[in-house]
C-alpha positions as CSV (number, residue, x, y, z in Angstrom):
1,X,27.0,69.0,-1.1
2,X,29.7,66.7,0.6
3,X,26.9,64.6,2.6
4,X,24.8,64.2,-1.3
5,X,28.2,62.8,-2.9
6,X,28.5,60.2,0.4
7,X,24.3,59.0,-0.4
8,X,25.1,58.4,-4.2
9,X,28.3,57.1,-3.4
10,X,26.6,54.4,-1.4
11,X,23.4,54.1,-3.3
12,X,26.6,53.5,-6.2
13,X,28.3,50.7,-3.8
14,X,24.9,49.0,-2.6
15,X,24.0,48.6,-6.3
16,X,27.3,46.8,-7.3
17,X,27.1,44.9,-4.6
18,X,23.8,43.5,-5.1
19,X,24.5,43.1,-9.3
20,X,27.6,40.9,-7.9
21,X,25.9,39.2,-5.4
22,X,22.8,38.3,-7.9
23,X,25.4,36.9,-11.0
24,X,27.2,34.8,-8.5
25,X,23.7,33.7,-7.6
26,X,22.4,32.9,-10.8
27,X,25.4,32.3,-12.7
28,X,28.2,31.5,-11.0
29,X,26.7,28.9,-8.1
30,X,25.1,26.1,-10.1
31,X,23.6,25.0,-7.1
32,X,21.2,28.2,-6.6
33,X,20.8,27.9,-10.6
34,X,19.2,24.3,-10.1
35,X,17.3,24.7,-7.5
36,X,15.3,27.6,-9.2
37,X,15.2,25.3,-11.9
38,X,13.9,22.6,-9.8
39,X,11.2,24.9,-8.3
40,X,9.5,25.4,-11.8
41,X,9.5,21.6,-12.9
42,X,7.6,18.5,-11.7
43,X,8.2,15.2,-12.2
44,X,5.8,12.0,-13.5
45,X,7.4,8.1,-12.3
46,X,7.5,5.9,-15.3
47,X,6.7,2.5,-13.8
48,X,9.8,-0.4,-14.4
49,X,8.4,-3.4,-16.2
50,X,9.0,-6.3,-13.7
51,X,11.4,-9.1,-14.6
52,X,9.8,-12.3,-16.6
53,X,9.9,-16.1,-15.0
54,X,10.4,-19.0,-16.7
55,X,9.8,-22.3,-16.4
56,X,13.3,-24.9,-16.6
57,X,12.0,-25.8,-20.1
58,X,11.7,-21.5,-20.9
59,X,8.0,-21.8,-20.9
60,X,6.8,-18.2,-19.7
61,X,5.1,-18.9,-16.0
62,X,5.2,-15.2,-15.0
63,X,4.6,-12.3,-17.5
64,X,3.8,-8.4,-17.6
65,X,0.6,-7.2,-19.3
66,X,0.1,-3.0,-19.8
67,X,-2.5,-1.8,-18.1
68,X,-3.6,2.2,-16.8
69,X,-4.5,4.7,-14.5
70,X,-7.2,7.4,-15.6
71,X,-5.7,10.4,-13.7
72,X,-7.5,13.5,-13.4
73,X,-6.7,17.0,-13.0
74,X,-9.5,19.2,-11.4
75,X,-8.2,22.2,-12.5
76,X,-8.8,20.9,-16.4
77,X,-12.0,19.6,-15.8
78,X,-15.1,21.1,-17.4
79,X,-18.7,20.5,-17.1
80,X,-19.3,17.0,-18.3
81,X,-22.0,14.8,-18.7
82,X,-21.8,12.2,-15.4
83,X,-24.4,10.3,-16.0
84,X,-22.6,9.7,-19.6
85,X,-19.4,8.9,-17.7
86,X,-20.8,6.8,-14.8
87,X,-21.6,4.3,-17.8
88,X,-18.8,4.6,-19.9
89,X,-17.3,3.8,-16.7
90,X,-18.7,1.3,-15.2
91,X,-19.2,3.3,-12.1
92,X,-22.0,5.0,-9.9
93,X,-22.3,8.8,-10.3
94,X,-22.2,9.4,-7.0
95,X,-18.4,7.4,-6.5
96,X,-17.5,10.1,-9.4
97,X,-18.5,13.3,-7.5
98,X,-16.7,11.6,-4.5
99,X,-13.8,10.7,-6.3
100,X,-13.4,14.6,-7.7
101,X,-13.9,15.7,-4.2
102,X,-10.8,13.8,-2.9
103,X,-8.8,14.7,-6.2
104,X,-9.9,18.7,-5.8
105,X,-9.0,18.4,-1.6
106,X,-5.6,16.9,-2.8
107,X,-4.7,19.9,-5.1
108,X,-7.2,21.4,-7.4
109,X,-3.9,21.9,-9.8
110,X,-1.9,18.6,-9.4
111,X,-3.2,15.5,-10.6
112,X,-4.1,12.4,-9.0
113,X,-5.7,9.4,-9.4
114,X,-8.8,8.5,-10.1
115,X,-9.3,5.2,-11.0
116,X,-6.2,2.6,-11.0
117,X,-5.5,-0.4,-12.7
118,X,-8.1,-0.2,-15.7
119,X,-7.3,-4.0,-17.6
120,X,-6.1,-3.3,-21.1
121,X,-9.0,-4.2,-22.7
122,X,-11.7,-2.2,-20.6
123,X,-9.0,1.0,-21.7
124,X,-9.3,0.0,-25.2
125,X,-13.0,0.5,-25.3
126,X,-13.4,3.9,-23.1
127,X,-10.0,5.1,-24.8
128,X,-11.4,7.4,-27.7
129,X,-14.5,8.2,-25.6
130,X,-12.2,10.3,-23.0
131,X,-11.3,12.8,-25.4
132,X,-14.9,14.3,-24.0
133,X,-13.9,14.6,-20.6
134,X,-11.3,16.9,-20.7
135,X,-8.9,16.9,-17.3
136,X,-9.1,12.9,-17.5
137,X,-6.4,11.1,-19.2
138,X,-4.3,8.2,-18.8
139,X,-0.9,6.9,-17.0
140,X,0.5,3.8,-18.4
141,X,1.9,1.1,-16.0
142,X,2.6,-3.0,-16.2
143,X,0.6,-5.7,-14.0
144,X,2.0,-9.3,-14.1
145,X,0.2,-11.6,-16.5
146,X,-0.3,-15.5,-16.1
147,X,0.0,-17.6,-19.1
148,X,-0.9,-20.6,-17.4
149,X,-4.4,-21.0,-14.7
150,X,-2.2,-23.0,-12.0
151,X,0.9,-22.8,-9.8
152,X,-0.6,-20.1,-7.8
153,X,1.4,-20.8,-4.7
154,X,4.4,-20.9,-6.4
155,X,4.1,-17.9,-8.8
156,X,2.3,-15.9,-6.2
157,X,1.0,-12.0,-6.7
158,X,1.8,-8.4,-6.0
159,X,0.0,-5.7,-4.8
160,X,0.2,-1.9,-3.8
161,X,2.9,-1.1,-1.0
162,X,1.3,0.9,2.3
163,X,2.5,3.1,4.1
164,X,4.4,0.9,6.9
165,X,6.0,-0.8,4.2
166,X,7.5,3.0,2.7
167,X,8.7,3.7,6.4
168,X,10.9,0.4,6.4
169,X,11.7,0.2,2.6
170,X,12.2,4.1,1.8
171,X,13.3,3.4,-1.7
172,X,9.3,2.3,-2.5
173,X,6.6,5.1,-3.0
174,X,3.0,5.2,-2.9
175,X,1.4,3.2,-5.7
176,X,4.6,1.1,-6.2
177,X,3.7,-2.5,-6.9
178,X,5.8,-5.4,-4.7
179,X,5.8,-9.5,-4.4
180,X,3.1,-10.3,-2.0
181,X,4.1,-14.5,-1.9
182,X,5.8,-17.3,-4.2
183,X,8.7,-16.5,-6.2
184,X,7.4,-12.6,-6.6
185,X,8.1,-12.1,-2.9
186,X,11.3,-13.9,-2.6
187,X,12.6,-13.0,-5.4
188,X,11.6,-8.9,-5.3
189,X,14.7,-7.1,-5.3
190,X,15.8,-9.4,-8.4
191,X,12.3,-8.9,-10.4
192,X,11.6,-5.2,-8.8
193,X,13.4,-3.0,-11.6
194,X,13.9,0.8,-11.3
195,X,11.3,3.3,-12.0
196,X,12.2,6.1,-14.0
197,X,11.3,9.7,-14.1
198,X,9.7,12.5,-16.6
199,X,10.8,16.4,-16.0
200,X,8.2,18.8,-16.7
201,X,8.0,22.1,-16.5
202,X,5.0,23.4,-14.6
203,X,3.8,27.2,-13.8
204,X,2.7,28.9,-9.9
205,X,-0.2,26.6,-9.8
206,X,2.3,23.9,-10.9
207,X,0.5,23.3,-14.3
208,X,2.4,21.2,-16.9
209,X,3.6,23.8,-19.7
210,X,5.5,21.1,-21.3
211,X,8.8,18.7,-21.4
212,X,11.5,20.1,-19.4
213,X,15.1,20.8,-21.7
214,X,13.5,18.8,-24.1
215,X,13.5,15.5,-22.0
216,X,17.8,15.7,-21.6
217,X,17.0,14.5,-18.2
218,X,14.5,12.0,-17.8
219,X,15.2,8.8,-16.3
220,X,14.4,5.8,-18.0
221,X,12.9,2.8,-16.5
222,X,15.1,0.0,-16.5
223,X,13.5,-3.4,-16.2
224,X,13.8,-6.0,-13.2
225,X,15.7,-9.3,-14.6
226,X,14.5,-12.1,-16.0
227,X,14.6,-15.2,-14.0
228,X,14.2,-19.0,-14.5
229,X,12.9,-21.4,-12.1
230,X,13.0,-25.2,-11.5
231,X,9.4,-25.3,-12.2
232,X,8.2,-28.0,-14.8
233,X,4.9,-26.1,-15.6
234,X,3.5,-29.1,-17.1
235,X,4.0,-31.1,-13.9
236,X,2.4,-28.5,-12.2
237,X,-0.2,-28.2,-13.8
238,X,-0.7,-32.0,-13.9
239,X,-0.6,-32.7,-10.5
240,X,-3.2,-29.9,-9.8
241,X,-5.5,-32.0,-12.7
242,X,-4.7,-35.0,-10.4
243,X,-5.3,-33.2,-7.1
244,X,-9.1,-32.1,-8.1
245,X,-12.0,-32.3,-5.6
246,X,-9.3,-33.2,-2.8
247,X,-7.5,-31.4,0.0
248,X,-3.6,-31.8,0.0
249,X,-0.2,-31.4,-1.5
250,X,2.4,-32.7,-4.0
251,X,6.0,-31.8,-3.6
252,X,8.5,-33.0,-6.4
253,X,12.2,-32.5,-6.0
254,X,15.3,-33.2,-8.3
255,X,17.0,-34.9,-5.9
256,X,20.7,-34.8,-7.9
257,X,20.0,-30.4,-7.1
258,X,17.3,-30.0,-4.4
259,X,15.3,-28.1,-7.5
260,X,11.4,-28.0,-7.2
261,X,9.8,-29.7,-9.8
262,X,6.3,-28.9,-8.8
263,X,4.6,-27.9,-5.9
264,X,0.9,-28.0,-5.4
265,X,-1.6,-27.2,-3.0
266,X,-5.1,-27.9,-3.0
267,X,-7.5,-26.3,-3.6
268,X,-5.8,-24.0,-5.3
269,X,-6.8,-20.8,-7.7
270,X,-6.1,-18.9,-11.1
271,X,-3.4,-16.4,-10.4
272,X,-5.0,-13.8,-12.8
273,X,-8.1,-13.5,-10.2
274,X,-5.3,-11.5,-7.6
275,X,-4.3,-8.9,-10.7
276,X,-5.8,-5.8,-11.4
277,X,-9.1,-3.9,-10.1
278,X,-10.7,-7.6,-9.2
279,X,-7.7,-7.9,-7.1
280,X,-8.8,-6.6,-3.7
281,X,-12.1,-8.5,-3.8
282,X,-11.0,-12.1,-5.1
283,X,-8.2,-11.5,-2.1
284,X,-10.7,-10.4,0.5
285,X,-13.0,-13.4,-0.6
286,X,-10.6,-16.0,-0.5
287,X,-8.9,-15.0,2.5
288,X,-12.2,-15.5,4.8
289,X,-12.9,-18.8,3.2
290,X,-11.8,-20.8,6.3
291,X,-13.5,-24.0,5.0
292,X,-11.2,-24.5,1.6
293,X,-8.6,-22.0,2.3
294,X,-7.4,-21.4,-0.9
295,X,-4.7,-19.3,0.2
296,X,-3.2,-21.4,2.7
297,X,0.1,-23.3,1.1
298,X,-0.4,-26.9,2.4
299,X,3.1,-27.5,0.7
300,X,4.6,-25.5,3.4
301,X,3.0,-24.3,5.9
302,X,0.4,-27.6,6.6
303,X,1.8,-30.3,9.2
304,X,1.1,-33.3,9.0
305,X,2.3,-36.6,11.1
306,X,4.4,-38.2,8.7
307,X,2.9,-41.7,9.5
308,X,5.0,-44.9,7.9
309,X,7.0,-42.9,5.7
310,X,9.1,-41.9,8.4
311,X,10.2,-45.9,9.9
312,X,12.3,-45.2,6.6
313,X,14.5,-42.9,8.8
314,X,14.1,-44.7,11.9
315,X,15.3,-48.1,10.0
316,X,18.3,-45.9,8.9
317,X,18.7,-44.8,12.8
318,X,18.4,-48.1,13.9
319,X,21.4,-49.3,11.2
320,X,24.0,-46.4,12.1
321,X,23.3,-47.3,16.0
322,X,24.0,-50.8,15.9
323,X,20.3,-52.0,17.0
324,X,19.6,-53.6,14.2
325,X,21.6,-55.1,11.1
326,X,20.1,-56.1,6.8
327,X,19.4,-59.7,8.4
328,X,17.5,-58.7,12.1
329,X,14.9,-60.8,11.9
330,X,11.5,-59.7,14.4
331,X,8.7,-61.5,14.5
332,X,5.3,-59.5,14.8
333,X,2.6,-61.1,16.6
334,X,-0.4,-58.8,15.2
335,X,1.5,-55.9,16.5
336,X,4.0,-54.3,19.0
337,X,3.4,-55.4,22.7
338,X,5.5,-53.5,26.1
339,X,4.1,-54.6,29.4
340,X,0.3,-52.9,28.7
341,X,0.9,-51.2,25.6
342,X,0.0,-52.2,22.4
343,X,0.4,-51.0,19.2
344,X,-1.7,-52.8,16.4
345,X,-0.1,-54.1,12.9
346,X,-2.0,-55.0,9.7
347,X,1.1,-56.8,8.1
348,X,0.6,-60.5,7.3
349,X,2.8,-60.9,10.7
350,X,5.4,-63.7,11.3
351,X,9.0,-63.7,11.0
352,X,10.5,-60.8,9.0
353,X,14.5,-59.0,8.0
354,X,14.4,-55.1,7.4
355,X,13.5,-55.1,3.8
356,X,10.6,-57.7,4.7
357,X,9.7,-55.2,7.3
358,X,9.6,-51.7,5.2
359,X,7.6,-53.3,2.5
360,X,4.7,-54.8,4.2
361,X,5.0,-51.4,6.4
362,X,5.6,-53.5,10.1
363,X,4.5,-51.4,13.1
364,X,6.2,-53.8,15.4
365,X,9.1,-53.9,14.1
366,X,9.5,-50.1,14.5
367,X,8.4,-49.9,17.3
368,X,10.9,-52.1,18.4
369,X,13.6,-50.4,16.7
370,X,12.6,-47.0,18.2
371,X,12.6,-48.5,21.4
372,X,15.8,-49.8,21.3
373,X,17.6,-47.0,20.1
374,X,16.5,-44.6,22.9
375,X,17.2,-47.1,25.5
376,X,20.3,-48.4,23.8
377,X,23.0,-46.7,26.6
378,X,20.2,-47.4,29.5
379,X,19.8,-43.4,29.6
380,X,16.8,-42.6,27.3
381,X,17.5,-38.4,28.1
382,X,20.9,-39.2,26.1
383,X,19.3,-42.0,23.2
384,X,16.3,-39.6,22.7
385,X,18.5,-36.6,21.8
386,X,21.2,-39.1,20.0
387,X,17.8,-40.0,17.9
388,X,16.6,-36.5,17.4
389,X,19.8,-35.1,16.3
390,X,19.8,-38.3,13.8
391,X,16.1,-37.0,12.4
392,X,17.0,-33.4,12.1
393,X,20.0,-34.5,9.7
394,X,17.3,-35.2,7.0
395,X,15.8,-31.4,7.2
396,X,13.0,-32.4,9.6
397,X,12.3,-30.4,12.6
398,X,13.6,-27.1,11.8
399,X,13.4,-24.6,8.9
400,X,14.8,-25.8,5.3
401,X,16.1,-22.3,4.5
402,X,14.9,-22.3,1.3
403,X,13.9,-19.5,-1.2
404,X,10.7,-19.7,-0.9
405,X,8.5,-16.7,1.3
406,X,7.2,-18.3,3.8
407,X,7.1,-22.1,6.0
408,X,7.1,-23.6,8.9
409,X,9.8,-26.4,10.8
410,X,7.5,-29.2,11.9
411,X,8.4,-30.8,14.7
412,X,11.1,-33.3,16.1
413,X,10.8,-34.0,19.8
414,X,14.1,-34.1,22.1
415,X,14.0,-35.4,25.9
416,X,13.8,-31.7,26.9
417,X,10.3,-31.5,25.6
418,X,9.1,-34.7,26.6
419,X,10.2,-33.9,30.1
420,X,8.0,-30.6,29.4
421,X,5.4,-32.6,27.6
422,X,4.7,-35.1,30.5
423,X,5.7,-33.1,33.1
424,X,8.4,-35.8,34.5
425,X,11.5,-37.2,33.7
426,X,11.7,-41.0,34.1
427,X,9.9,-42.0,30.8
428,X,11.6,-44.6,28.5
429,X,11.3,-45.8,24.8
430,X,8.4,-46.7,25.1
431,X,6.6,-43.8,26.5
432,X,6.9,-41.9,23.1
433,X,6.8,-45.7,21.1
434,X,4.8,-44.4,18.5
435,X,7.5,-41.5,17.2
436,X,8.8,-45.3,15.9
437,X,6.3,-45.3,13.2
438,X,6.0,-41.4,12.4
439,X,2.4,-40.5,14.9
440,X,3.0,-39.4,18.0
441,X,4.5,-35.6,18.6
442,X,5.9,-36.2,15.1
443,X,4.3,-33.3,12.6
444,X,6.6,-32.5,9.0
445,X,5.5,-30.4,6.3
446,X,5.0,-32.0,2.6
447,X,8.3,-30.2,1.3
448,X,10.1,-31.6,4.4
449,X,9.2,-35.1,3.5
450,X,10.0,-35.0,0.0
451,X,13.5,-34.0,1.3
452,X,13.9,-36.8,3.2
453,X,12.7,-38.7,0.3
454,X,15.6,-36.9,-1.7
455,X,18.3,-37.5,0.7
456,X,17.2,-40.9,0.9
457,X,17.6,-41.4,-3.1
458,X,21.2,-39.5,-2.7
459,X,21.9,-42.5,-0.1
460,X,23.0,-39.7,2.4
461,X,22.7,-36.2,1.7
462,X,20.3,-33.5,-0.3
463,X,20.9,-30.1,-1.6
464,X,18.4,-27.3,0.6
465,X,15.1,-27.6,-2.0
466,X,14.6,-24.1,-3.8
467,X,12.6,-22.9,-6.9
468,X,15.3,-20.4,-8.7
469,X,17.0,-22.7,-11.5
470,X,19.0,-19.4,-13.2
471,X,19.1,-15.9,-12.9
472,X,21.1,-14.4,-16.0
473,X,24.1,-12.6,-15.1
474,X,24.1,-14.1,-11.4
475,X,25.2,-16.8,-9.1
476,X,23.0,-18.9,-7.3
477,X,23.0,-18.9,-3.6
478,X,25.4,-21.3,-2.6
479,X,23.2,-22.7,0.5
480,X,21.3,-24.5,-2.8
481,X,24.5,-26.1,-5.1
482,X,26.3,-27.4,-0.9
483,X,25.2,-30.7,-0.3
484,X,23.7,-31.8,3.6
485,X,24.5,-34.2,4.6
486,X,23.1,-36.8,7.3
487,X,24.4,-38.5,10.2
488,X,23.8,-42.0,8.4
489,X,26.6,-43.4,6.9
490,X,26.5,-44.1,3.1
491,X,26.3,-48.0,3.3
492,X,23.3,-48.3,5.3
493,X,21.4,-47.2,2.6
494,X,21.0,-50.2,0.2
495,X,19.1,-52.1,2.1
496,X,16.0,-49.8,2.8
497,X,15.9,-48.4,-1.3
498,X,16.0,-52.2,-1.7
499,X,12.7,-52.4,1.0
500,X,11.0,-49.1,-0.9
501,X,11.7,-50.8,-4.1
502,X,9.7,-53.9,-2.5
503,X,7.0,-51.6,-1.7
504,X,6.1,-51.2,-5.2
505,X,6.9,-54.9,-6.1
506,X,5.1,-57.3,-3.7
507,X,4.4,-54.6,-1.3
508,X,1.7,-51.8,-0.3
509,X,1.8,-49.7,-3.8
510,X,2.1,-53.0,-5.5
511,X,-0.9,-51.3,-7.4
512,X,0.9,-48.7,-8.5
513,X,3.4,-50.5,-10.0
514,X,5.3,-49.6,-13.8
515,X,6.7,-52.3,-15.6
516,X,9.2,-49.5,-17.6
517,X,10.2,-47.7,-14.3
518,X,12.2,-49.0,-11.5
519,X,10.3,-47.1,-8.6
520,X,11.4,-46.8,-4.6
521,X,8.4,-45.7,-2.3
522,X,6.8,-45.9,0.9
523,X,3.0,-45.8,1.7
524,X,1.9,-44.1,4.5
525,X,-1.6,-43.7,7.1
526,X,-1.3,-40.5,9.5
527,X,-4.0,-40.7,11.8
528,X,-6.0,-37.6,12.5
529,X,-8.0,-36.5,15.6
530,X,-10.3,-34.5,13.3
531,X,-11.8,-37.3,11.1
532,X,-10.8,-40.0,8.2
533,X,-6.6,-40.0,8.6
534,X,-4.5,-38.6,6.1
535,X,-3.5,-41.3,2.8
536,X,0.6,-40.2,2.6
537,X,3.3,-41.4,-0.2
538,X,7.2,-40.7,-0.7
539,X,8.8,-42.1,-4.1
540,X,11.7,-41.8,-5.9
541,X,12.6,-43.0,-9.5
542,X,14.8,-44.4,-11.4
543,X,16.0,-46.5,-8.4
544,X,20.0,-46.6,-9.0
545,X,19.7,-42.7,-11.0
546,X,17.0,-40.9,-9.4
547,X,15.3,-37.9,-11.4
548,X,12.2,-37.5,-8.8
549,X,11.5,-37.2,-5.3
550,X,7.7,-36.8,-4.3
551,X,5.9,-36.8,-1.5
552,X,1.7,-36.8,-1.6
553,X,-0.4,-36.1,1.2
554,X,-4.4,-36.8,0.9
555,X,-6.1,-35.3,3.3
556,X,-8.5,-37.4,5.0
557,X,-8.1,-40.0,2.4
558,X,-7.6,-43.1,4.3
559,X,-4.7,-45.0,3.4
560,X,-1.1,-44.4,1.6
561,X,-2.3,-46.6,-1.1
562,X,-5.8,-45.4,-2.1
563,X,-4.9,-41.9,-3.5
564,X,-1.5,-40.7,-2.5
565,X,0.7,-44.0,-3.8
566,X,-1.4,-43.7,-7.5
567,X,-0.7,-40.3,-7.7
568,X,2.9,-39.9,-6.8
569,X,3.2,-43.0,-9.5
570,X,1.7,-41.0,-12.3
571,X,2.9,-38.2,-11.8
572,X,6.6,-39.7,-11.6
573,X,5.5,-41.6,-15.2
574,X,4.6,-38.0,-16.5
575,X,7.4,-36.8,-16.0
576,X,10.3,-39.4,-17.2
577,X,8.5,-40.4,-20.1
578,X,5.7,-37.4,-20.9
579,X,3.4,-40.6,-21.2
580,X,0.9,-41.8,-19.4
581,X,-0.1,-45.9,-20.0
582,X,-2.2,-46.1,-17.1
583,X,-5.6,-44.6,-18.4
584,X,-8.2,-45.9,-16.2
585,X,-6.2,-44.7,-12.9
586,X,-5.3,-41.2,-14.6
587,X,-9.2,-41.1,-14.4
588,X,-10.0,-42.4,-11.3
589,X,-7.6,-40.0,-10.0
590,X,-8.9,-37.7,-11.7
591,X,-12.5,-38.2,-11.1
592,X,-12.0,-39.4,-7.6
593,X,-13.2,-36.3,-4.8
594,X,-13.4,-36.5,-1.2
595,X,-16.1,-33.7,-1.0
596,X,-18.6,-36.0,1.1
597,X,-15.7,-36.8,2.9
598,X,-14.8,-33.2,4.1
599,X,-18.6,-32.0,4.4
600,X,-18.7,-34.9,7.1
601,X,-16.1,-34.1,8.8
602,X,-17.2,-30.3,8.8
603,X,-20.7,-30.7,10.5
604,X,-19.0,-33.2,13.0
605,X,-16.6,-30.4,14.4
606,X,-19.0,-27.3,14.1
607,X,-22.3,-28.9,13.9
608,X,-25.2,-30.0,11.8
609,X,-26.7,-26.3,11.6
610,X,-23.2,-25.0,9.8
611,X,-22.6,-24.0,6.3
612,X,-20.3,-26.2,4.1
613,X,-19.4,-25.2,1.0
614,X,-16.6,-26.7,-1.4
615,X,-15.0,-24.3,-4.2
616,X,-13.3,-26.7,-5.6
């Protein structure tokens, strides 16, 4: 009797015990409570819209369009008519079955996706037709839109992230959507947003049975921010009219704020052919064209030997180091002649002063000036780096640190890499002579030169170029509103805007001329071991107020003065007045390709039996 009174005493003890341990489980400690709760709901992302660009004059560049998913849940789906579906869409039967066979090997009860990124449009039509195919249906998201068919490089595209990208950016899952290049890229975290969530509540085979607590908890998307950049879309687009059938870029800069006014590459593309299910194949297609290399920003990344804009700088050099003054008169004799070196001129020769000098574009008397300045203390190790560290003060040689994705620094010998370069270290000026009118080891992107155009037109300094204008609610990066400023002092100035304002008067661009514009510029013929040189061109305008700096590089388009010096001109008329009173060189321009041109110079490097083709 005593030993039953101890077992249901127990059996009495175990059962309170267990009572109180299960209503402090599932009461008391919230934490249990919610992760029960957790186990029997699942969650859908609800994608972020991504923040809108603008234009400096608000003109939408970079917009967000809707677009969908079909998902699918195996589990749902019945027997269905493939062929039926195969057309409606717009697939093979057979990439159906596969496509259910990787959905049902991912979970027969959770869905997946099926087909991604159906454009708006194609949805529209198959919409009220998938009401048949029960187990498909549809998961809205946003793809960027492009108003305008231009400014590719600059706008740039997104694309899916991968895996290696999750590992290092954690807060990214699959199917998120990130910048790729242009503004998109550097400006991602800005633009990005934050995805939101839907709770559901699903059963053992994690079925949805409906909204979980009514929706209390989702997480709404909240949108990336809207941007503006220094983009004038009309420029740009413009100077991509001007740049057709030729190879090459245009860089504009405000040179009062370092702001990019335009910034085209050629050839260029639509930026709607990288969005969407088209995406992957326009990508893959323009990636391997290594004749036209659409994707390649020549802007940026393309370096080019700066050729006569650059005795700009070394006149400037020459001033601040004493070798030459306004009134240095050198007299060229058909070019610049050391012991048995000689370095051809095409000016009308004779005696000639600085200004004289920049606008008839004198090789000797650059030369000379180069020459001198590296020599000046009799130790050309210490005048080479003096001159070097004089260059890189205008942004050449080394990275801008702009916000912009990508670049490359060009290059500004020193005497450490000439005594690498020639393997010995006695040389003089006049080993490296031709750095004196911008060929030798000289190489500068086009963004670099229409810096050193800007800080040219600031008579000393210029803010670090950059495409964001405003981003509401936040500062910009104060590396783009500090001024640079170069080595030159402020007075030596005058004299070569007065030479580049020569150029257009009497001088080389004396063609390009505008009777309602007080233009500075500075033609320019980069030689090129691969065929016809380069046709080059830095301008600024107004003279005494500048609004513009632009640099134009032709590729393979003979001189400064056939195609770059017109084309900097009216594009600088475009934009200070919107007008254009030039007509029949607009057209020419326009009309004007250098296909021939590049197909020649194609079968010359990889032969007669080689494929050319232009897309563009």
């Amino acid at each position: 009797m005593q030993r039953n009174s101890f077992f249901y005493i127990a059996l009495i003890a175990t059962t309170l015990l267990l009572c109180v341990r299960l209503f402090y489980v599932q009461i008391v400690n919230e934490d249990y409570a919610g992760k029960a709760e957790r186990n029997a709901t699942a969650s859908e992302k609800l994608y972020a819209p991504r923040g809108y660009v603008y234009d400096r004059n608000g003109k939408l560049i970079i917009g967000n369009s809707p677009t969908y998913d079909l998902m699918v849940s195996p589990y749902l789906v019945k027997d269905f008519d493939t062929t039926a579906l195969s057309e409606l869409l717009e697939i093979s039967v057979e990439e159906i079955k596969a496509k259910l066979v990787k959905a049902k090997k991912y979970s027969y009860y959770r869905s997946s996706m099926f087909m991604k990124m159906l454009p708006k449009n194609f949805y529209a039509k198959i919409n009220t037709e998938l009401a048949k195919y029960p187990g498909f249906y549809p998961q809205k998201r946003i793809l960027r839109n492009y108003p305008h068919p231009g400014a590719a490089n600059v706008v740039g595209f997104i694309g899916e992230v991968n895996t290696e990208f999750i590992r290092s950016n954690p807060t990214y899952s699959q199917g998120d959507l990130v910048g790729k290049s242009g503004i998109d890229k550097s400006y991602e975290s800005i633009l990005k947003g934050t995805h939101g969530k839907r709770y559901y509540t699903v059963d053992h085979r994690n079925r949805k049975l409906g909204v979980w607590k009514d929706g209390e908890h989702d997480e709404f998307p909240v949108p990336g921010q809207d941007m503006t950049a220094s983009i004038d879309i009309d420029l740009q687009l413009y100077g991509e009219l001007l740049m057709s059938g030729k190879r090459g870029s245009i860089v504009a800069i405000e040179p009062a704020t370092g702001e990019i006014l335009a910034m085209i590459s050629a050839p260029d593309y639509d930026p709607n052919t990288l969005v969407g299910r088209v995406r992957s194949k326009n990508y893959t297609e323009m990636y391997y064209d290594s004749i036209n290399k659409p994707l390649f920003d020549r802007g940026i990344l393309a370096e080019y030997p700066p050729g006569s804009p650059f005795k700009l700088v070394n006149a400037l050099i020459g001033l601040q180091e004493g070798i030459i003054t306004p009134n240095t008169v050198m007299t060229c004799r058909h070019g610049f002649h050391f012991g048995a070196l000689h370095v051809a001129c095409h000016c009308k020769g004779g005696p000639m002063r600085l200004k004289t000098a920049i606008s008839e574009s004198c090789n000797n008397y650059f030369c000379t000036v180069y020459q001198k300045t590296v020599d000046k203390s009799g130790n050309s190790h210490e005048g080479l780096d003096r001159w070097s560290n004089h260059v890189k003060s205008f942004g050449l040689g080394k990275f801008l640190g702009n916000d912009l994705p990508t670049g490359r620094k060009g290059n500004i010998p020193d005497a450490a890499y000439y005594d690498r370069f020639l393997g010995y270290s006695g040389w003089k000026g006049a080993t490296s002579v031709s750095n004196g009118i911008g060929q030798g080891e000289l190489v500068a992107t086009p963004i670099q030169l229409a810096n050193m155009t800007a800080a040219i037109a600031n008579r000393g300094y210029y803010f670090t170029p950059h495409v964001v204008k405003e981003i509401k609610g936040l500062p910009i990066d104060s590396n783009f509103t500090t001024p640079k400023h170069t080595t030159i002092d402020p007075r030596h100035f005058g004299v070569v805007v007065d030479g580049m304002h020569e150029v257009f008067e009497s001088g080389t661009a004396r063609g390009a001329r505008l009777e309602h514009i007080s233009q500075c510029g500075k033609t320019g013929t980069a030689e090129n071991p691969h065929g016809q040189d380069h046709s080059i061109f830095v301008s600024f305008a107004p003279k005494d107020d500048p609004k513009i700096a632009i640099a134009v590089v032709i590729e393979n388009g003979y001189w400064g003065s056939r195609w770059a010096a017109p084309i900097a001109s009216l594009m600088t008329e475009y934009y200070l007045t919107d007008t254009i009173t030039r007509p029949k060189m607009e057209e020419r321009m326009i009309k004007g390709d250098l296909h021939e041109e590049y197909r020649m110079q194609h079968l010359a490097i990889y032969g007669e039996d080689s494929t050319y083709q232009a897309n563009f």
